[in-house]
ROLOVEX-936960 format. One record per residue (C-alpha): residue number from 1; x, y, z; residue in one letter. Coordinates in pm, whole numbers. Layout:
<pts>
<pt NUM; <X; Y; Z>; A>
...
</pts>
This chain:
<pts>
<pt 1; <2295; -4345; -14404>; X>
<pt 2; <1959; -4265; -14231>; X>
<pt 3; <2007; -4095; -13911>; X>
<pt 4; <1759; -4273; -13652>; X>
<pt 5; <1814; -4041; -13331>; X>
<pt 6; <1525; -3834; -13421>; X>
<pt 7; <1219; -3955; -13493>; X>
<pt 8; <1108; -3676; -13752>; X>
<pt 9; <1433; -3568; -13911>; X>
<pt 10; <1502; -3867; -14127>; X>
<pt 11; <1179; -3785; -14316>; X>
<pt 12; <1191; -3481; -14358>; X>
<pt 13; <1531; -3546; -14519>; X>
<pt 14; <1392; -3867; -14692>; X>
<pt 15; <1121; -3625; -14830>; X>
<pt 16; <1373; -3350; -14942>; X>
<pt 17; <1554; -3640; -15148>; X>
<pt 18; <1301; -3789; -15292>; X>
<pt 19; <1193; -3486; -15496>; X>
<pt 20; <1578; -3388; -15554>; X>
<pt 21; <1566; -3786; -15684>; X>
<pt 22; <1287; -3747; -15919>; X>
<pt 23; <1414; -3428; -16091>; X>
<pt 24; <1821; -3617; -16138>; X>
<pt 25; <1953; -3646; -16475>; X>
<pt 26; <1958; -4009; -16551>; X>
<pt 27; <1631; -4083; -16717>; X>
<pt 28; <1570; -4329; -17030>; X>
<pt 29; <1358; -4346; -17314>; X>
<pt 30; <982; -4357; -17177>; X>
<pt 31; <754; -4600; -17244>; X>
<pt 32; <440; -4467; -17463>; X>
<pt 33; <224; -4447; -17229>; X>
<pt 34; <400; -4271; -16974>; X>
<pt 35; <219; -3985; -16858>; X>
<pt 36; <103; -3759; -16550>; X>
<pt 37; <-214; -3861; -16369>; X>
<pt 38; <-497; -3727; -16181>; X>
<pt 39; <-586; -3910; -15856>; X>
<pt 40; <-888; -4053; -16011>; X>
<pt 41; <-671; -4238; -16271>; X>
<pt 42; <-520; -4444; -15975>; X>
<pt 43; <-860; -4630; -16067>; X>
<pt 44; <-746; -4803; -16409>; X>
<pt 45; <-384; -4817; -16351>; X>
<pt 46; <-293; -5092; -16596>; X>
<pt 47; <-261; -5466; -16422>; X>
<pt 48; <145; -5586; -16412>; X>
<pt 49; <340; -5861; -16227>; X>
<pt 50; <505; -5614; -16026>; X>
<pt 51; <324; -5265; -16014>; X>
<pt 52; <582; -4982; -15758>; X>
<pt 53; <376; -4731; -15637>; X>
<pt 54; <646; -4467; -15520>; X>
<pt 55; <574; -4185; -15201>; X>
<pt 56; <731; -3901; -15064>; X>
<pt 57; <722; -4066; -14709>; X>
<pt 58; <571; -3803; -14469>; X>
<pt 59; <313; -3681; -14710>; X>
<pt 60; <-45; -3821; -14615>; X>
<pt 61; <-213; -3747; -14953>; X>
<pt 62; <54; -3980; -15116>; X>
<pt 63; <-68; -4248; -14884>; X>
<pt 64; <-446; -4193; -14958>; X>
<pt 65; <-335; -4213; -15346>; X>
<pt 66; <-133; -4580; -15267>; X>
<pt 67; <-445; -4718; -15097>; X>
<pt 68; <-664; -4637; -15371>; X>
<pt 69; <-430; -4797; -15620>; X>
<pt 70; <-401; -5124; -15360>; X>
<pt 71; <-773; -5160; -15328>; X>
<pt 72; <-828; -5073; -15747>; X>
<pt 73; <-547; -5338; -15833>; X>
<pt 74; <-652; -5600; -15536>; X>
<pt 75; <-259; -5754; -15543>; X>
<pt 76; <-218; -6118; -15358>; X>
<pt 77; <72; -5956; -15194>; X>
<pt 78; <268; -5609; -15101>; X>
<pt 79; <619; -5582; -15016>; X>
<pt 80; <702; -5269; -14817>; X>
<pt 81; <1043; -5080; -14813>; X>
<pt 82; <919; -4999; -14455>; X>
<pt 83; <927; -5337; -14316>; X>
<pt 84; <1247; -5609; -14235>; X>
<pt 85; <1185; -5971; -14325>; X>
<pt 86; <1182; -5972; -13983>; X>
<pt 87; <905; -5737; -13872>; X>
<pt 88; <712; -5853; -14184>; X>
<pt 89; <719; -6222; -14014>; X>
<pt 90; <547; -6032; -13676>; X>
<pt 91; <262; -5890; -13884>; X>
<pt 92; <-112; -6012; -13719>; X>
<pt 93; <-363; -6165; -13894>; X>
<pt 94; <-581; -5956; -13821>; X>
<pt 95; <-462; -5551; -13913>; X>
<pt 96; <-789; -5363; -13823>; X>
<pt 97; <-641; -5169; -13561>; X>
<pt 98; <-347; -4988; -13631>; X>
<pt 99; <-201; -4921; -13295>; X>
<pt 100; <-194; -5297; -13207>; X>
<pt 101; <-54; -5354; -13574>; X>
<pt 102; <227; -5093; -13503>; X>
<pt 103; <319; -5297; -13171>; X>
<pt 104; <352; -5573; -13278>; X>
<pt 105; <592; -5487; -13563>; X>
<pt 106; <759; -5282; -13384>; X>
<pt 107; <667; -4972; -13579>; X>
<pt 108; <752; -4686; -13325>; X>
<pt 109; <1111; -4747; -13324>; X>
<pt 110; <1248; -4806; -13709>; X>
<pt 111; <1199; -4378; -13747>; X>
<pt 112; <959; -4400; -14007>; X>
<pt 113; <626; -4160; -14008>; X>
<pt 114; <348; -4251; -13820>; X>
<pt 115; <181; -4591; -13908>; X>
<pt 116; <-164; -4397; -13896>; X>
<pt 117; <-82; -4254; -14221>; X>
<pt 118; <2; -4587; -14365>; X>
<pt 119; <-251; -4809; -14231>; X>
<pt 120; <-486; -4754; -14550>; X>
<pt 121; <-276; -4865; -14749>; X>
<pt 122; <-317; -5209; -14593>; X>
<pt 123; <-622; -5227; -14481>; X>
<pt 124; <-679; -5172; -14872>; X>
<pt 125; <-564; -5514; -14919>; X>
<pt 126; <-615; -5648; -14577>; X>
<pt 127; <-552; -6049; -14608>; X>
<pt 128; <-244; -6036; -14831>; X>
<pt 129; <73; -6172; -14788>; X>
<pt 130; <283; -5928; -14653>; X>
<pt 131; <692; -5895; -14729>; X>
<pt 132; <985; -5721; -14593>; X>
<pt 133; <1168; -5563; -14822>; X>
<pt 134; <1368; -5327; -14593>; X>
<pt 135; <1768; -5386; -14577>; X>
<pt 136; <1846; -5400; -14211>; X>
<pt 137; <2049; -5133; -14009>; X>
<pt 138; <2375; -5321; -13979>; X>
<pt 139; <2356; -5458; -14360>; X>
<pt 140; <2295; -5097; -14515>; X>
<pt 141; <2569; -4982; -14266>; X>
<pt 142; <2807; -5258; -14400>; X>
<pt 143; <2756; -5156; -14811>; X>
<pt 144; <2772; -4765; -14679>; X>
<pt 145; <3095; -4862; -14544>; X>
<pt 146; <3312; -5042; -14808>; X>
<pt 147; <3103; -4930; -15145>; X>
<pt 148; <3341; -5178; -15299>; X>
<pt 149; <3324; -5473; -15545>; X>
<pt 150; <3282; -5815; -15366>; X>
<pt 151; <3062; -5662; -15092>; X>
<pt 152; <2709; -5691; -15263>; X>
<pt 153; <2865; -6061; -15385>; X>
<pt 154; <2857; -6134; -15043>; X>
<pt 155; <2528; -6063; -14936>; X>
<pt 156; <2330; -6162; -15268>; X>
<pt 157; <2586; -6456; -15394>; X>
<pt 158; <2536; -6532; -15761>; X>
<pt 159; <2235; -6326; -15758>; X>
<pt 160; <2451; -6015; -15780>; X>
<pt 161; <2607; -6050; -16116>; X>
<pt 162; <2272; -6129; -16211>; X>
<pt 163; <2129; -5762; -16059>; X>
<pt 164; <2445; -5578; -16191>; X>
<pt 165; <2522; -5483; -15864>; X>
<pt 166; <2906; -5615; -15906>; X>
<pt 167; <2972; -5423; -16247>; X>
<pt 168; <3110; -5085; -16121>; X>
<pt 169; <2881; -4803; -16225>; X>
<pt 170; <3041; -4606; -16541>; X>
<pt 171; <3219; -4304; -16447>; X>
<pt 172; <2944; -4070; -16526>; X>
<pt 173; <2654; -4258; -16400>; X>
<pt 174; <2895; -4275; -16020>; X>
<pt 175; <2922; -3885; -16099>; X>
<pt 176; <2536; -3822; -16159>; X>
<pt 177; <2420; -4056; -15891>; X>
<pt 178; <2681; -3860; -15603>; X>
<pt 179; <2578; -3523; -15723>; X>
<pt 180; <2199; -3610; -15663>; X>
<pt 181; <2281; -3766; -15341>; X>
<pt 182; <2466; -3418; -15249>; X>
<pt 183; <2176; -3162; -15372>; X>
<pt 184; <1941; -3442; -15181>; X>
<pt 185; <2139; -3354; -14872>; X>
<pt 186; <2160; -3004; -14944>; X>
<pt 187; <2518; -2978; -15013>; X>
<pt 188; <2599; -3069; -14670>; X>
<pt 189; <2781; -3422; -14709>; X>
<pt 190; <3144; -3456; -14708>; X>
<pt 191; <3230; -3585; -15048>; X>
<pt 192; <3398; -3921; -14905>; X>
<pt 193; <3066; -3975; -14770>; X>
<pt 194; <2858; -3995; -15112>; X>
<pt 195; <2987; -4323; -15260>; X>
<pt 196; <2867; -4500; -14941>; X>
<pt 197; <2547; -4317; -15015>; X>
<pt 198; <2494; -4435; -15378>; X>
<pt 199; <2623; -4767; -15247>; X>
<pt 200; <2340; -4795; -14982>; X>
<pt 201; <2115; -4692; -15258>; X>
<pt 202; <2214; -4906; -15495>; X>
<pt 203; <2142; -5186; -15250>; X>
<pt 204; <1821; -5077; -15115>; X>
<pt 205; <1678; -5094; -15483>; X>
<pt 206; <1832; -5476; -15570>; X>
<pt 207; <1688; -5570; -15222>; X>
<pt 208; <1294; -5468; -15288>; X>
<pt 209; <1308; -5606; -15645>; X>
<pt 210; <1470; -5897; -15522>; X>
<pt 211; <1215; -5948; -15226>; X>
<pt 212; <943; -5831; -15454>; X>
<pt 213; <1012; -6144; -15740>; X>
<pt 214; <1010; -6336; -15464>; X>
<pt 215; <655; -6278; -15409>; X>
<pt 216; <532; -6228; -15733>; X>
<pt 217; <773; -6650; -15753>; X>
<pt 218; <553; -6729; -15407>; X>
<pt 219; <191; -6583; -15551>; X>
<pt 220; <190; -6540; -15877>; X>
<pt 221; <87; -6197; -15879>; X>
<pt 222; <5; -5913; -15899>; X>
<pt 223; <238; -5779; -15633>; X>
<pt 224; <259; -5392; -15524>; X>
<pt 225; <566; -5302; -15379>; X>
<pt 226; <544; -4961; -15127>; X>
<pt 227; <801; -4759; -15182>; X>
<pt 228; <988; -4425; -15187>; X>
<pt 229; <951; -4253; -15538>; X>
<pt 230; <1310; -4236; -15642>; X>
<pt 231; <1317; -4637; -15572>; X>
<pt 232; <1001; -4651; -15871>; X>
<pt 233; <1225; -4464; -16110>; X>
<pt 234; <1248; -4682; -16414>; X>
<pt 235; <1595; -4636; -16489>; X>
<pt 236; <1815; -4674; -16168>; X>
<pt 237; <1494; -4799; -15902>; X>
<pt 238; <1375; -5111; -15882>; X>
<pt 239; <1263; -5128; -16236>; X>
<pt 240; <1609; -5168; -16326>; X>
<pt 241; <1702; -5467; -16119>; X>
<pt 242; <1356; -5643; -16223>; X>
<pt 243; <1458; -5598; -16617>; X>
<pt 244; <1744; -5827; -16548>; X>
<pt 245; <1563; -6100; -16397>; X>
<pt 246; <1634; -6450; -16609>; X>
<pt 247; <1182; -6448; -16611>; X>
<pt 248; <1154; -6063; -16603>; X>
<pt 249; <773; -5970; -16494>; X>
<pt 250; <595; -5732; -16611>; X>
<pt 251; <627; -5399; -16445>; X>
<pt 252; <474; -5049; -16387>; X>
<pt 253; <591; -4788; -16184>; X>
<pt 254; <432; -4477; -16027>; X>
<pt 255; <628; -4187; -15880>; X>
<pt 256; <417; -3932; -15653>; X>
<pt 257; <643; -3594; -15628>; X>
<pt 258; <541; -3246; -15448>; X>
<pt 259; <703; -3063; -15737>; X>
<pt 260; <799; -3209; -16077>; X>
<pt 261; <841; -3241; -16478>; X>
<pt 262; <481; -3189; -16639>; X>
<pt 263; <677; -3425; -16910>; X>
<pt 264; <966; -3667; -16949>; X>
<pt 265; <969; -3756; -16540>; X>
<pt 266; <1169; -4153; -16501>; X>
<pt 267; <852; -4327; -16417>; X>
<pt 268; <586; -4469; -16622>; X>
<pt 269; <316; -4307; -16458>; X>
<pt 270; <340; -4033; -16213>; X>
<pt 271; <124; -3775; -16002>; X>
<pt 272; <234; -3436; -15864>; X>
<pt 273; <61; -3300; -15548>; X>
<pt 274; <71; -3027; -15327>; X>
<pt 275; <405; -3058; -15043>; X>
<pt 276; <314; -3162; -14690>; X>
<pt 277; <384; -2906; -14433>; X>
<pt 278; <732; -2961; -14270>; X>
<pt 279; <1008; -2765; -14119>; X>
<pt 280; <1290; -2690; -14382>; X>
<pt 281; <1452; -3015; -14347>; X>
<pt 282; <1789; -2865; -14493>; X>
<pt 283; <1804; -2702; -14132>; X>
<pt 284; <1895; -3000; -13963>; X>
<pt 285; <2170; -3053; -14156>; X>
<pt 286; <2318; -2757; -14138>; X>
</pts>
């Protein structure tokens, strides 16, 4: 689980896993279009139901990059990993200034990066619907906890046969996904620890693409979901869960890494910058 007593440290660790996400094993067959991209690209990025535009979550050029995709695709709503239900229901009408915006949705204390970097990204699309697709402390907590069958059941009903989320991972995909959550941590989890990890992941993905056909259901699209990168990958992010929808949408995904594949990367679309500066955020954990 996140640690939330320091204000910084989650991110840098958030950041850390992110790019040990996007370089994991499990990738599929890519699309035919899948490719790198320069910034400008973000431009003409092809129009989809649901279009995932993935960050590393303390870098501020991977914000600038979102908000030019936002104001290039002009979506009738975003869903944002960032945000609960409930602190999307508290967002103002009017998001011009980003300090009252952060009040009032209570921005300062969930341990995310400061909402200056993210405030482009919606004033890019400033009158949109906005939705929380966030799992709450105590429900992430929960899944971290008994990473069992019958727990995601209880919290998405019938819905989570329909996700997959009650079919038990194969044994090698349950290996694959642990040993990225370890090298994402830098080797520094107990190993009784990592199933509640892949659990909580697991979870975190079904819940965006879950809140995410919601809106596209509510607005009829296009909807841009904000997201860490390893939740765009295409074949264990929120990609994944969307396939299985009974009226799957159509879908594109963009991962933004500091260091990554020139080829063959699990998104359809991807960009590779330069890394923010940051302390070495394996430090903290050791």
């Amino acid at each position: 689980m996140t640690p939330h007593n320091s204000p910084r440290l989650p991110f840098m660790i958030a950041a850390l896993a992110l790019w040990c996400t996007a370089l994991a094993i499990l990738t599929l067959a890519r699309p035919a279009f899948a490719q790198p991209l320069s910034p400008e690209a973000l431009d003409t990025l092809p129009r989809a139901d649901i279009v995932i535009l993935g960050e590393v979550h303390d870098n501020p050029v991977h914000h600038i990059n979102q908000a030019r995709a936002v104001a290039a695709l002009a979506p009738r709503a975003l869903v944002w990993e960032m945000l609960t239900p409930e602190q999307a229901a508290r967002m103002p009408q009017d998001r011009s200034d980003a300090q009252a915006v952060g009040a009032a949705i209570g921005w300062d204390d969930s341990g995310w990066p400061d909402f200056s970097l993210y405030h482009p990204i919606l004033l890019a699309a400033p009158d949109v619907p906005v939705y929380g697709g966030g799992v709450p402390r105590g429900t992430a907590r929960r899944v971290f906890d008994e990473a069992a069958a019958g727990v995601f059941a209880s919290l998405f009903g019938a819905e989570a046969d329909t996700l997959g989320l009650e079919k038990p991972l194969s044994p090698e995909d349950q290996a694959a996904r642990e040993a990225g959550q370890a090298a994402a941590h830098c080797d520094a989890l107990p190993e009784h620890l990592l199933p509640g990890m892949v659990a909580a992941q697991r979870l975190r993905d079904a819940a965006l693409a879950h809140v995410a056909l919601e809106a596209w259901a509510e607005t009829g699209g296009p909807v841009v979901v904000i997201a860490g990168t390893g939740h765009a990958r295409v074949d264990i992010g929120i990609p994944a869960y969307l396939r299985r929808a009974p009226a799957a949408p159509g879908v594109v995904s963009l991962g933004q890494m500091e260091e990554g594949p020139a080829e063959n990367a699990p998104y359809d679309f991807w960009i590779v910058t330069e890394p923010t500066s940051r302390p070495d955020p394996c430090e903290g954990l050791r």
